[in-house]
C-alpha positions, -999 to 999 in steps of 0.1 A, spaced: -412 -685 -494 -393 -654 -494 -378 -625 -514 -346 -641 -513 -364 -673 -529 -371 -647 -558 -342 -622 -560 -313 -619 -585 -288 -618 -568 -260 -615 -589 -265 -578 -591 -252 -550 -618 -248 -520 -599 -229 -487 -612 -217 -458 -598 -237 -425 -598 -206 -406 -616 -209 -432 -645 -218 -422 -677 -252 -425 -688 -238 -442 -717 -223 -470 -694 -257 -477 -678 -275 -482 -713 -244 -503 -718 -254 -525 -691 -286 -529 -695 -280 -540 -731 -253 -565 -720 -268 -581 -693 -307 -576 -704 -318 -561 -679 -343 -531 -669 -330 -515 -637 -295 -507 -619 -289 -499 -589 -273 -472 -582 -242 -470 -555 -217 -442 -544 -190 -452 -518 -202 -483 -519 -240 -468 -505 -270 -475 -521 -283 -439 -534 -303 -449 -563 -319 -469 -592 -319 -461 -626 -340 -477 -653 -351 -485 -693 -379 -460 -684 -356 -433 -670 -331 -433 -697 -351 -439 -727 -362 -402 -734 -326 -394 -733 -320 -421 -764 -353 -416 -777 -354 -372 -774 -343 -345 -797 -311 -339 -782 -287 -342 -815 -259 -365 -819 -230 -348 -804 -259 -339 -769 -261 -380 -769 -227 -379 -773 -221 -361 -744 -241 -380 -717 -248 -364 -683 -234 -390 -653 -263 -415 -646 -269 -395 -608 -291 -373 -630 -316 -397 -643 -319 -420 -615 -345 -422 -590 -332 -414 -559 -341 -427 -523 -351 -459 -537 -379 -482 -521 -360 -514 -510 -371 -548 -499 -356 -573 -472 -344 -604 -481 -370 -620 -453 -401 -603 -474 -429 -621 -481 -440 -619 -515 -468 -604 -503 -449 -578 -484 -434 -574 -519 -464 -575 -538 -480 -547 -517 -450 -522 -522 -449 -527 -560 -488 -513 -559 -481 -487 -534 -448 -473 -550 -458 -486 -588 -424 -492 -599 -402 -523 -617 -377 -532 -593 -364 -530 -560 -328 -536 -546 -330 -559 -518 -307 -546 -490 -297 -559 -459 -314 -540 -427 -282 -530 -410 -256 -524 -432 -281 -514 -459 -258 -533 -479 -274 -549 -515 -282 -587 -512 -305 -583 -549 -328 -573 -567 -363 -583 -572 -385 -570 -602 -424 -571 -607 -414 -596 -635 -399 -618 -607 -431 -614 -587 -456 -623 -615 -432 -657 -625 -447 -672 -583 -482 -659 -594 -478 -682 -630 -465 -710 -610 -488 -710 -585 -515 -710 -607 -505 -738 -630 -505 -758 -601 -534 -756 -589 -552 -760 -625 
């Protein structure tokens, strides 16, 4: 088994000159947690629930939320990524070392985005695993 056994791979991305607005958008739509980030086509980042919800959830009054910075602002950038021929191990042991929700899976040349695989994802093999053997 592999990371590409795992992955979404019918990714949302969104540029990093999006709105902010678009993101939450997005994430609403499709429920979902994190986006990747792209800019010419380039990974540069990932953006997620986590990073925009102060903005939803802050002091900032209507017309500031109104007014939503582009989502290169909130995102984290020079994102941790995973290869499609992972183990879930290999997987496992970068979600404890970086302690985030997601990573885009990219392809090791172009750098290209195959998916995405989230700690969600991860924990699903653990449940299946474990039902069968009890």
């Amino acid at each position: 088994m592999y990371v590409k056994d795992l992955m979404t791979s019918n990714v949302v991305s969104i540029k990093a000159d999006a709105k902010l607005e678009e993101a939450i958008e997005l994430m609403y739509e499709n429920d979902i947690r994190h986006i990747p980030v792209t800019q010419d086509d380039e990974l540069v980042g990932i953006v997620s629930d986590r990073d925009v919800l102060p903005v939803i959830m802050g002091p900032a009054t209507t017309a500031e939320k109104e007014e939503l910075r582009a989502v290169k602002f909130y995102m984290a950038t020079i994102p941790f990524t995973l290869h499609a021929e992972d183990s879930p191990a290999e997987a496992a042991a970068q979600f404890i070392e970086h302690r985030v929700g997601a990573f885009p899976v990219v392809e090791p040349q172009s750098g290209k985005i195959e998916g995405i695989l989230s700690y969600v994802d991860l924990l699903k093999v653990v449940e299946e695993n474990y039902n069968e053997a009890h």
